[in-house]
MARGUPA-818898 format. One record per residue (C-alpha): residue in three letters; x, y, z. Coordinates in steps of 0.05 Angstrom, whole numbers, padded with zeros to 5 digits, always signed. Layout:
<zapas>
ALAXYZ
...
</zapas>
This chain:
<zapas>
UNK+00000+00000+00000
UNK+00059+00041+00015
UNK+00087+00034-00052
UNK+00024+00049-00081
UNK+00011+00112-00039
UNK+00076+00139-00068
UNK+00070+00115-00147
UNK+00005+00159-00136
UNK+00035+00215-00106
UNK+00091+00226-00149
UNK+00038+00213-00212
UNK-00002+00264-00184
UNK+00062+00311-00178
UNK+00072+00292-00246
UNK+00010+00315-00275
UNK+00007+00385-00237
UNK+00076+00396-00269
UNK+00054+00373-00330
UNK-00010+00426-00329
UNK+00025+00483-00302
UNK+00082+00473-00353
UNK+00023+00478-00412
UNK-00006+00535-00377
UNK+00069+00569-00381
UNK+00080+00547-00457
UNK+00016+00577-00466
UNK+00031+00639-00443
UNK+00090+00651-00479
UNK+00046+00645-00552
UNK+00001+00689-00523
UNK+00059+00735-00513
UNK+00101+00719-00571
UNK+00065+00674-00626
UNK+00105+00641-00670
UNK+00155+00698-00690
UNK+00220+00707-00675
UNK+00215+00717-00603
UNK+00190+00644-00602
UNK+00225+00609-00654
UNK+00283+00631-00623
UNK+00273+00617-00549
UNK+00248+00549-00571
UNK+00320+00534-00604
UNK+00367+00571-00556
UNK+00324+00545-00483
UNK+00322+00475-00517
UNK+00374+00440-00491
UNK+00362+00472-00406
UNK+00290+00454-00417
UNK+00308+00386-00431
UNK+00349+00380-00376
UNK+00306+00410-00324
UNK+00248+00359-00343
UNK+00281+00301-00349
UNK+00318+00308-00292
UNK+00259+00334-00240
UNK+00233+00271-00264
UNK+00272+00222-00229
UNK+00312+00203-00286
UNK+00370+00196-00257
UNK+00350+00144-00197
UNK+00357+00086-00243
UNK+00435+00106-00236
UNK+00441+00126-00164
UNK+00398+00087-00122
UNK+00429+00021-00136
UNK+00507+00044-00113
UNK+00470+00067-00052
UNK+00419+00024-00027
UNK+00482-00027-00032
UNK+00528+00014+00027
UNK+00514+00018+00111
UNK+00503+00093+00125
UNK+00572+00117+00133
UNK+00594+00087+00061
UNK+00528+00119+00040
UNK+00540+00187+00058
UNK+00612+00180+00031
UNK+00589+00155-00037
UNK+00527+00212-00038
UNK+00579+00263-00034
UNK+00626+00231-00078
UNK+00570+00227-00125
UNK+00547+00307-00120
UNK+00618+00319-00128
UNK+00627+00276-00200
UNK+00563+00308-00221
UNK+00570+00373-00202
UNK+00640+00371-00250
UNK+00608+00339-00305
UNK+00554+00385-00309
UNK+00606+00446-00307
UNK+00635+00422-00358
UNK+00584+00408-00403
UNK+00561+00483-00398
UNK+00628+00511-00406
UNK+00625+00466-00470
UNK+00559+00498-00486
UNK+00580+00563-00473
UNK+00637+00562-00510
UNK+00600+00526-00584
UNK+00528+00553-00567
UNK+00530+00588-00649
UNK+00549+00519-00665
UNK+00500+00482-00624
UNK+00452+00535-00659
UNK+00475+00517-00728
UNK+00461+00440-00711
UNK+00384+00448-00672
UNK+00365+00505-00728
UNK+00387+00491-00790
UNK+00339+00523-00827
UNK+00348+00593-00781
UNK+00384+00642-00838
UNK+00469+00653-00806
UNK+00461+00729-00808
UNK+00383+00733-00783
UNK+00356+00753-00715
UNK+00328+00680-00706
UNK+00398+00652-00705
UNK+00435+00712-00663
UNK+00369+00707-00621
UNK+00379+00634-00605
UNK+00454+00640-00589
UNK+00438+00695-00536
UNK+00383+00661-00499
UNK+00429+00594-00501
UNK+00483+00630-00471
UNK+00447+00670-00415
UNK+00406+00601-00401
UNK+00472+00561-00395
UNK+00469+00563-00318
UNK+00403+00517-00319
UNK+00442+00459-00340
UNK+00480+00448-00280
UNK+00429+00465-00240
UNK+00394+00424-00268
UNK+00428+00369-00272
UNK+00449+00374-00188
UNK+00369+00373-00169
UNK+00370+00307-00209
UNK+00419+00276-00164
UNK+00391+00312-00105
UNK+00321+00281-00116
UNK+00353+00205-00122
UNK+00385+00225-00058
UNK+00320+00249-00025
UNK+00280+00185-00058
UNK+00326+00137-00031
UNK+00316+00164+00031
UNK+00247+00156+00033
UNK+00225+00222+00016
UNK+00181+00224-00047
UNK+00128+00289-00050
UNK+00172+00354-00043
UNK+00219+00324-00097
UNK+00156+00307-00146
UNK+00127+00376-00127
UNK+00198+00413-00146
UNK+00176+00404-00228
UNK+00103+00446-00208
UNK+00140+00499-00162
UNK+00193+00517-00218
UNK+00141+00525-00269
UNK+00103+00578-00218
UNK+00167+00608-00211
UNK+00168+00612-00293
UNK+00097+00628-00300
UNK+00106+00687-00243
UNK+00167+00707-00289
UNK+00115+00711-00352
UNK+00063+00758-00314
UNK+00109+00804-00307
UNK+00133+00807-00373
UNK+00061+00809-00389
UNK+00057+00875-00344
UNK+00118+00906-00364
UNK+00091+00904-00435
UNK+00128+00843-00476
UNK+00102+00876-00549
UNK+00141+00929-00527
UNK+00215+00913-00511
UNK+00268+00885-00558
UNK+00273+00821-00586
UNK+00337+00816-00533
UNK+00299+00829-00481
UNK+00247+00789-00485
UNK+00298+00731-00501
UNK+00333+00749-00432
UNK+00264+00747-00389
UNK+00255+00677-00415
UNK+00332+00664-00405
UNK+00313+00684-00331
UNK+00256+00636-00325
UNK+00288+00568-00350
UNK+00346+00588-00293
UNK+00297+00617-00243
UNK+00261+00546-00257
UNK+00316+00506-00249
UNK+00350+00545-00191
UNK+00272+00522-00157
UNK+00282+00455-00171
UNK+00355+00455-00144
UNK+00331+00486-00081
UNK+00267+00445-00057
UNK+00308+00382-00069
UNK+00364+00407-00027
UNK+00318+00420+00026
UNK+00285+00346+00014
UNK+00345+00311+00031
UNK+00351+00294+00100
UNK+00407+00325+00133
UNK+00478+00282+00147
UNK+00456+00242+00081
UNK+00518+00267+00031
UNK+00579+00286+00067
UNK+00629+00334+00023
UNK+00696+00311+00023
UNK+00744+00290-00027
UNK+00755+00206-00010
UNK+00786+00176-00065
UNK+00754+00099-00048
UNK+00679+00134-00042
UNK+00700+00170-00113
UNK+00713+00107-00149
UNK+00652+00063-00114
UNK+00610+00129-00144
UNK+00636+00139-00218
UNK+00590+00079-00243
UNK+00542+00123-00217
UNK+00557+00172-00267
UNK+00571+00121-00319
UNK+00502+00093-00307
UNK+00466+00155-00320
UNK+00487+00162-00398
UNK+00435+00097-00416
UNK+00387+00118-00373
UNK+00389+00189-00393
UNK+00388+00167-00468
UNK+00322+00127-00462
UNK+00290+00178-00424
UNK+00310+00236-00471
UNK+00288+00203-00531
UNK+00212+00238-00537
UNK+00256+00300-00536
UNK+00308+00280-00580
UNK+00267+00267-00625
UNK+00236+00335-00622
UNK+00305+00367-00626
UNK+00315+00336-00690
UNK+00235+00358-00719
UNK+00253+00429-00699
UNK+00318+00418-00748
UNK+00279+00398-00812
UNK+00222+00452-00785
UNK+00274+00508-00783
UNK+00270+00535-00855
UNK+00191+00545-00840
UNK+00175+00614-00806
UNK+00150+00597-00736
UNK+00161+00528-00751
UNK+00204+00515-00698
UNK+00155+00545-00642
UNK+00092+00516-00676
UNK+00119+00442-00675
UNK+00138+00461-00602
UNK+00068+00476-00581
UNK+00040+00413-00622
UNK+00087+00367-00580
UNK+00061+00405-00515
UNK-00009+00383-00532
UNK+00014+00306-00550
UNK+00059+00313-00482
UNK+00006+00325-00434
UNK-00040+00266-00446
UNK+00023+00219-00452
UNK+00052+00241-00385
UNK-00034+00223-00366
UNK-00011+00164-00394
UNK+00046+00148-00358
UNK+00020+00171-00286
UNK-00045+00136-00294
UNK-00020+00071-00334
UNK+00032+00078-00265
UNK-00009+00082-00206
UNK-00065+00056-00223
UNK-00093+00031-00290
UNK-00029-00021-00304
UNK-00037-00061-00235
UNK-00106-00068-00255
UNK-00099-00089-00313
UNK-00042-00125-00309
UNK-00070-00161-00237
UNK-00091-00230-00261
UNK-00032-00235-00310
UNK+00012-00220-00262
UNK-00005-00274-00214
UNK+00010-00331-00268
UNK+00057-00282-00322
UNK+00106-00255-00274
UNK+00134-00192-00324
UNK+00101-00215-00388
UNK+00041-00213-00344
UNK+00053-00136-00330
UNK+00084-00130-00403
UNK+00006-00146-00433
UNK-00023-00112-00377
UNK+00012-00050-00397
UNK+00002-00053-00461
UNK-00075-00057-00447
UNK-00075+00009-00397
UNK-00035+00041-00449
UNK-00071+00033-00512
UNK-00136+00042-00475
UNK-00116+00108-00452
UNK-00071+00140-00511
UNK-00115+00107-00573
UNK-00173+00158-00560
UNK-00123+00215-00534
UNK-00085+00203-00606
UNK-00146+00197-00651
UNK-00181+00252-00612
UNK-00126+00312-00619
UNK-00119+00289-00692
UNK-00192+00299-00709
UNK-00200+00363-00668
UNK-00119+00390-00683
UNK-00145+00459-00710
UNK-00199+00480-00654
UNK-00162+00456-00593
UNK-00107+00507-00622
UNK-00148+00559-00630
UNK-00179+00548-00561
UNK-00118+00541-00526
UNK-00067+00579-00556
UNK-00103+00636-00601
UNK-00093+00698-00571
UNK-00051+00760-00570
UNK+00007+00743-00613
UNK-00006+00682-00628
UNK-00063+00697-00690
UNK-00095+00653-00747
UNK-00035+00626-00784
UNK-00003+00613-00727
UNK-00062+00558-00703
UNK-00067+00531-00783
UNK+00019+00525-00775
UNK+00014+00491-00704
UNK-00055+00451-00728
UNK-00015+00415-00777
UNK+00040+00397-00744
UNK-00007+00365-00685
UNK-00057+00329-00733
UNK+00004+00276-00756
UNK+00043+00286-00682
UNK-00015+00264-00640
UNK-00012+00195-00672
UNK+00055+00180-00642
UNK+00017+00182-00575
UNK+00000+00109-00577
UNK+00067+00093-00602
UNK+00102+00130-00550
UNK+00056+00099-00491
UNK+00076+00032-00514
UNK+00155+00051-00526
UNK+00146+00072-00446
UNK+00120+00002-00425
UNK+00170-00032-00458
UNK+00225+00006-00440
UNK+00204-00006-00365
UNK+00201-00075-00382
UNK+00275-00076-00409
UNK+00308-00038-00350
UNK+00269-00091-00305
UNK+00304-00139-00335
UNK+00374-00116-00344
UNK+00361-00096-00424
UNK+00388-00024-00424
UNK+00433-00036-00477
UNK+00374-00058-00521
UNK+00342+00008-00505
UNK+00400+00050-00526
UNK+00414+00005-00593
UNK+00335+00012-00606
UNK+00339+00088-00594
UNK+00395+00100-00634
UNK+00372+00069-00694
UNK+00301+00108-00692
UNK+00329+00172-00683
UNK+00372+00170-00754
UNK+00315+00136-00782
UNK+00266+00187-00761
UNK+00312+00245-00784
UNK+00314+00225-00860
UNK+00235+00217-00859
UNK+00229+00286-00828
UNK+00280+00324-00873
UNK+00248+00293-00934
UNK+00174+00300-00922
UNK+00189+00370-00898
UNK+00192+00397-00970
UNK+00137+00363-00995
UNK+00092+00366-00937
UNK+00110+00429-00896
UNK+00104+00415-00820
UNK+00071+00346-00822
UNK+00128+00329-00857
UNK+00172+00340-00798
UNK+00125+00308-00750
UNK+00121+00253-00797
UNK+00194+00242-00771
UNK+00171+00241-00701
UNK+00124+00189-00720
UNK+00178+00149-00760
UNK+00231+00145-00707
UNK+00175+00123-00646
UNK+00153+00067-00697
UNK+00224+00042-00713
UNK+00246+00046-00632
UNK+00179+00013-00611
UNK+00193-00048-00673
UNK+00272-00061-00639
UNK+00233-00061-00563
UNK+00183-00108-00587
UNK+00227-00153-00613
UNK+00287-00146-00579
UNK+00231-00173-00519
UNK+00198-00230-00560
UNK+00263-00268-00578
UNK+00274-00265-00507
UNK+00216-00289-00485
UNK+00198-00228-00445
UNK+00137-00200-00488
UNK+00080-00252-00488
UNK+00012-00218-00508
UNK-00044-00274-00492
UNK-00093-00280-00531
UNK-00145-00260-00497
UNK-00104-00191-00486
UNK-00098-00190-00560
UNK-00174-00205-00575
UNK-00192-00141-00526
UNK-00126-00101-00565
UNK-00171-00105-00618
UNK-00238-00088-00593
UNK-00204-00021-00570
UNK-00182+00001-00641
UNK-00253-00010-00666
UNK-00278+00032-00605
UNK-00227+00080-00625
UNK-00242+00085-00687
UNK-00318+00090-00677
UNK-00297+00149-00631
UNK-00263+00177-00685
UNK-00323+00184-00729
UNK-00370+00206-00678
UNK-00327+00259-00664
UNK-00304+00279-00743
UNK-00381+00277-00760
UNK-00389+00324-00697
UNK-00343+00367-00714
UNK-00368+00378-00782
UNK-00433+00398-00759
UNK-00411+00445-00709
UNK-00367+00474-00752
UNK-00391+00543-00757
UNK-00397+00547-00684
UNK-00324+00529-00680
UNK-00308+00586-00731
UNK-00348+00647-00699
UNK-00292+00630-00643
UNK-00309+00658-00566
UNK-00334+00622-00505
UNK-00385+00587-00561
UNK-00330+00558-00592
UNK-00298+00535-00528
UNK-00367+00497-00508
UNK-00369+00460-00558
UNK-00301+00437-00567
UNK-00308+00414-00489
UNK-00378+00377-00512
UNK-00346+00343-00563
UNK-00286+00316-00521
UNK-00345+00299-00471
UNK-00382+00259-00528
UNK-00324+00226-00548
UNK-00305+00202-00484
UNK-00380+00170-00476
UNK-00381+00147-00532
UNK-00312+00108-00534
UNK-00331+00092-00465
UNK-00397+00060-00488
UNK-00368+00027-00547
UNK-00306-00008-00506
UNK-00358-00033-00467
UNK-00395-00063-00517
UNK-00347-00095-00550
UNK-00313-00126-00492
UNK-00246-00083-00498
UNK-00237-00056-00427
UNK-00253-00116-00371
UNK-00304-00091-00318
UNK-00269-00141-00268
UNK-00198-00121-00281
UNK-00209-00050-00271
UNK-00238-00064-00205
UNK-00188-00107-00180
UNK-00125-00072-00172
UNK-00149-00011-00128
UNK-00192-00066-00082
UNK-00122-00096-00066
</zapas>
């Protein structure tokens, strides 16, 4: 129950960061659109931004916890601080690095950005005043392993949500002091402040989580050596969790000759990122032991392998087939105002129609990347990943041309398909991925409920289509009533067909 109590509260955590960082995202495109302001901010904040959420994540406790939970206190506290130590020089020196090539860095994430423009000198600048969020960063990662394997799980989770009040607080008053007014500098160093001011948050709380005497500072060269495969660990585990994000670094590339491209595809992945961290969190605490209960009992992992699978498709299929039907009015309800006008939503609407369908594909990629870790597969993880992401990078920079910015979320799309293919069968020849056939029989009863959704909702849509158009609070109604009505009627049609199990659902939160 214990365990439970804290899968929900960090899922919980999870999801308040996940809303408040939407809310913040939003804010800038009311601010700044998809001009230079944002196109710019998007490329040169990329790589702190990445940091700061991966890391407030807990991606780094599949590296630390092990070396610790293996030492008596004293060798613990030795190896903590040996460990902040290594980090803490690491992470210097990878923003010195950054620092030093950020034009070149630039020239790699924005290709597209003309050398001599102000989206390129734009992006340097806000990557160089930014630069201090890495480290930061990167020490509230190791800080929260420290503070989990202590025991202490909700101030870490909560960290994410406080630095994104922090930035959002940051944004009001940027808001006040009139962002249509200042320079293009400017505004690039108020958003500079926030992914630091963020970060700096994060740092702080998690500091304050760890109990005190846990890391002692002090150069031992035996507690240095027992913690460097702490810091060799974290490259794999840092890889696989990066990879949604990678392969959004590499979109924005083959996006960067389109103007606003870069920005638009970065509030289209918002919008696919908030149901899949849903996803995750619910799939987490609640949905996969459900699911996964009866399996589990006779399946050991492949048990909780099809169980996954199951809470994952049931949740992300809809989410997928929903955003795609609806892509242009939930932009222009969520996102179209001040700056961010008409072509703007149309830009971002296309990019989201063909990036919401990697949803499913990512919420599986998730299960079975959990399911490789468990069992000591991290090197198939990183040889999956690093196939997909070349893959997905020649899709993207060739449907670009042809197709604008579906064409570089069709790389998105690419890449998650190829990764998910070398899980699955990196698993199966192991014997480690065993879908039942039952499992497989409801698998299929979801798509068609899916599916059915998916009509209901298109043929919706097309009949409240002039309400949609005249925009306002009208327009906001019934985009909300036909979410509601696709939700019932996916509900109503899963249960029809026998895709979601009334007696599995139940099970899990009885025991």
């Amino acid at each position: 129950m214990a365990l439970l109590r804290h899968a929900s509260t960090v899922a919980l955590a999870t999801l308040a960061s996940r809303v408040l960082g939407f809310a913040r995202d939003a804010g800038v495109a009311a601010l700044f659109g998809t001009g230079v302001v944002a196109d710019a901010s998007v490329a040169g904040l990329a790589l702190p931004q990445i940091a700061r959420r991966l890391l407030g994540e807990g991606a780094l406790n599949a590296a630390i916890l092990p070396g610790l939970a293996r030492a008596d206190a004293e060798e613990r506290a030795a190896r903590a601080g040996a460990a902040l130590m290594l980090f803490a020089l690491a992470a210097l020196g990878l923003a010195a690095l950054c620092l030093l090539f950020m034009p070149q860095l630039v020239a790699l994430l924005a290709p597209g950005f003309p050398s001599d423009g102000p989206r390129e000198a734009g992006a340097v600048l806000a990557g160089r005043l930014s630069v201090a969020a890495i480290p930061l960063a990167i020490l509230a990662g190791v800080l929260a392993a420290f503070a989990n394997a202590a025991g202490r799980f909700a101030r870490p989770s909560l960290a994410p949500a406080a630095a994104n009040l922090v930035v959002l607080a940051l944004l009001l008053l940027l808001w006040l002091a009139g962002a249509h007014t200042i320079s293009v500098e400017a505004a690039l160093g108020w958003l500079a402040a926030g992914a630091v001011a963020g970060a700096f948050t994060q740092f702080a709380l998690n500091l304050l989580a760890v109990p005190r005497g846990f890391f002692r500072l002090r150069v031992d060269v035996a507690a240095l050596r027992a913690a460097l495969p702490m810091l060799a660990a974290a490259v794999p585990t840092l890889f696989a969790a990066a990879l949604p994000q990678l392969r959004f670094l590499i979109a924005a590339a083959a996006a960067s000759g389109i103007a606003g491209g870069v920005a638009a595809l970065f509030y289209a992945t918002r919008l696919v990122e908030l149901p899949l961290g849903l996803v995750g969190a619910s799939a987490g605490a609640v949905l996969l032991p459900a699911l996964a209960g009866s399996e589990a009992q006779s399946g050991g992992r492949t048990g909780i392998g099809a169980g996954g699978i199951e809470a994952a498709l049931a949740l992300s299929l809809p989410a997928a087939l929903g955003l795609a039907v609806l892509a242009h009015p939930i932009v222009v309800v969520l996102f179209e105002r001040g700056a961010f006008d008409p072509a703007a939503s149309e830009l971002t609407a296309a990019a989201l129609a063909l990036l919401a369908l990697t949803l499913p594909v990512q919420a599986l990629e998730k299960i079975l990347i959990a399911l490789a870790f468990a069992s000591g597969l991290g090197r198939l993880v990183s040889l999956s990943g690093l196939v997909a992401l070349p893959a997905g990078a020649v899709a993207g920079f060739l449907a670009v041309g042809p197709l604008g910015m579906a064409g570089a979320a069709l790389g998105v799309l690419v890449s998650s398909l190829v990764a998910l293919a070398g899980l699955a069968i990196g698993l199966g020849r192991r014997g480690l991925l065993v879908v039942p056939a039952p499992s497989r029989t409801r698998l299929a009863r979801l798509v068609l409920a899916a599916l059915a959704m998916a009509v209901a909702v298109g043929l919706g849509r097309y009949i409240a289509q002039p309400v949609l158009a005249a925009g306002g609070l009208g327009a906001t109604g019934m985009l909300g009533a036909l979410v509601l009505a696709g939700v019932g009627v996916y509900g109503a049609a899963a249960w029809v067909l026998g895709g979601i199990a009334p007696a599995l659902l139940g099970a899990g939160p009885r025991r």
